[in-house]
N, C-alpha and C positions, 0 to 999 in steps of 0.2 A: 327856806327852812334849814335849821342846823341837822337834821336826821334824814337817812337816804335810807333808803327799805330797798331792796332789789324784790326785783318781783320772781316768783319762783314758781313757774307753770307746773304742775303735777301733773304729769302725763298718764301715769297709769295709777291714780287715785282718784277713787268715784264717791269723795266726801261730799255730801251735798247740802254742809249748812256754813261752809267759808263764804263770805260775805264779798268776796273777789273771785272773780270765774269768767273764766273762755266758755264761751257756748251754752248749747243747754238752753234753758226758757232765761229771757227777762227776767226782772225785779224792779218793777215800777210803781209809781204811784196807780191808787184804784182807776185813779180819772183818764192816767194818759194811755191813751192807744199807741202799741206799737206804729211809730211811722211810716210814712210812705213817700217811696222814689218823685222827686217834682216833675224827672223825664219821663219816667214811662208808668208810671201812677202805682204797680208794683210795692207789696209790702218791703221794708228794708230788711236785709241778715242782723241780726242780735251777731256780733263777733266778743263783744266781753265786756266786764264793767268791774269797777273798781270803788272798795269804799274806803274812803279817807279815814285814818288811824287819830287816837286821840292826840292831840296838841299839835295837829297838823292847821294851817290855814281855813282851809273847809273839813274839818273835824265835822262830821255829824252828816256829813255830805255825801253820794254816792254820783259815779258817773260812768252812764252807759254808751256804748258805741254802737253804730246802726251804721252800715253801707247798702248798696243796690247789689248783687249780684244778677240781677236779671236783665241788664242792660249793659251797655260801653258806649262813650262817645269820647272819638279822641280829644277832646276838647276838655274834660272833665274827668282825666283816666289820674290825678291828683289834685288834692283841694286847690282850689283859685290862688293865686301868689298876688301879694299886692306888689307896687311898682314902685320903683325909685329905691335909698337905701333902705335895707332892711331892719339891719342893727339897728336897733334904738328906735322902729320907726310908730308913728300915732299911730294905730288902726282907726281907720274914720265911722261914725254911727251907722248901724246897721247894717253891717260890712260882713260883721262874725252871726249874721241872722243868713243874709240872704247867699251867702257863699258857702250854705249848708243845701244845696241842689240834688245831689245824689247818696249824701249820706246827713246822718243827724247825729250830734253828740248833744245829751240830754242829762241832763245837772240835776237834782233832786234830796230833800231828807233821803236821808238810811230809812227812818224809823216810817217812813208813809208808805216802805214799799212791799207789793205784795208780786207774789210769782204769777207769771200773765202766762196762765194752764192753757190757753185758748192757739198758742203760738205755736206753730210747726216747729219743732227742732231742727236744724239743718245742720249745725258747728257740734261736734263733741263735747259736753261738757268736760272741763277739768281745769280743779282750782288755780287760785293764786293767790299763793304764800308769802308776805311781806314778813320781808326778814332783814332785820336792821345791820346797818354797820356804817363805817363812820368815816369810811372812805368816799366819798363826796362826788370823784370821779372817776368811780368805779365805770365798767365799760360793759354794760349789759341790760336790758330789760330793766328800768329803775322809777322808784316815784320818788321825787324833789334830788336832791345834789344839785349836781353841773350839768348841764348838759352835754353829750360828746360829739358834738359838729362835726360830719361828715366831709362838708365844705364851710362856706362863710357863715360867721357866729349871726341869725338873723332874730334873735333876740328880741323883740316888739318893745314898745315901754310903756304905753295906754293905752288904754280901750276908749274912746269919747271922754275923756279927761281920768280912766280909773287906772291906778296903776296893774301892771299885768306883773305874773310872775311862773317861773318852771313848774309845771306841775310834774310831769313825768314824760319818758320815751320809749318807744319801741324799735330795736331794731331791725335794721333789715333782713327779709329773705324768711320770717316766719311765717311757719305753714299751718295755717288754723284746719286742721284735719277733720270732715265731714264724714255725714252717716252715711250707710248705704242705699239709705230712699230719698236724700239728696239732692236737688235740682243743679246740675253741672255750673258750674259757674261761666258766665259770658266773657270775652275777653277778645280782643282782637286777634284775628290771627295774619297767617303770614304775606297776604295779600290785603292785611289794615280792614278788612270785612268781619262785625260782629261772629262770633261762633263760639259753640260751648266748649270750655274746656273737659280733657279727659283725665286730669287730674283728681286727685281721691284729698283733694283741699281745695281751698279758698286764698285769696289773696288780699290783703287789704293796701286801698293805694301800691301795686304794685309789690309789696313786698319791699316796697322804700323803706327806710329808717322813717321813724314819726316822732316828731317834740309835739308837746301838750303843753298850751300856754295859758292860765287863767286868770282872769281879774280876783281882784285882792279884796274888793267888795263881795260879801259871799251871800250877800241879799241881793243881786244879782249877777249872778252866776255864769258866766258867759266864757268861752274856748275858742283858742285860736290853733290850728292844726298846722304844723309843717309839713314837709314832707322833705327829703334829699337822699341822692343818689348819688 
């Protein structure tokens, strides 16, 4: 897409009808249930979700992010990396289904979703402001431009024959700040043995830098997550 929106967390604004938001309850379809961790059966954290602006690829589209905080395994402390060259590489069928283990990114109409009242809060609510500009590679929290690779450019180019394209990034080291009746977040500690953090946040993937990659087919929907350090 030729237009980059930075995304603009409001930290101390408690508007609660911006359609892009850290924390706070879901906005899902009637039907889907908040999901659940595959390791340890565990509902997942809502960390934030985002809805696509008009003349965007998935215009009309929203998309929510879900992780485990109630478990670690160092096996899965970031999404699955496929193997061989990255840059340009096919993702194979069913790849971006079943390498959603510990956390879910869930694609959805804007217009079918309703607020899921039923959900523990854990994450602060506070907006996210898409604020346009035309600097493509700009270096911050963004949906569509450039991406700004950390390390090697790993770029995918299809999903099972669809073409894939940038959706947006998150950078490193953001601290999704929690309530104060909050369940600690789990995390390895200094002896690599599960334990709760004493942190007054949340981490997602490590606090890594994150690209968001989606197919270009928006009848079906599907995300591929990076992660780099």
């Amino acid at each position: 897409m030729d237009v980059c929106y930075a995304l603009d967390i409001e930290e101390n604004d408690t508007e609660s009808s911006c359609p892009s938001f850290v924390g706070g309850k879901p906005n899902l379809p009637l039907e889907q249930a908040v999901p659940e961790c595959q390791l340890c059966s565990s509902q997942l954290t809502f960390f934030f979700q985002i809805s696509f602006p008009y003349n965007h690829k998935w215009e009309d589209l929203s998309m929510a992010v879900f992780a485990c905080t109630s478990c670690v395994h160092k096996e899965y402390l970031i999404p699955e990396m496929l193997e061989g060259v990255l840059e340009g590489i096919n993702i194979p069928k069913g790849f971006l289904t079943v390498y959603q283990r510990n956390f879910r990114i869930l694609v959805f109409r804007t217009g079918e979703a309703v607020t899921k009242d039923t959900y523990q809060e854990k994450i602060k609510y506070k907006p996210i402001k898409l604020r346009v500009t035309n600097d493509l590679d700009i270096y911050t929290d963004k949906l569509g431009g450039n991406p700004n690779w950390l390390l090697d450019n790993e770029a995918p180019a299809m999903y099972d024959g669809n073409p894939m394209f940038f959706l947006m990034q998150i950078l490193e080291d953001y601290k999704f700040e929690i309530l104060s009746d909050a369940s600690p977040q789990i995390k390895l500690d200094l002896n690599g043995e599960p334990a709760p953090s004493q942190e007054n946040y949340y981490e997602l993937f490590l606090g890594n830098n994150l690209y968001f990659f989606g197919t270009e087919d928006k009848t079906n929907s599907m995300v591929y997550l990076i992660s780099q350090i």
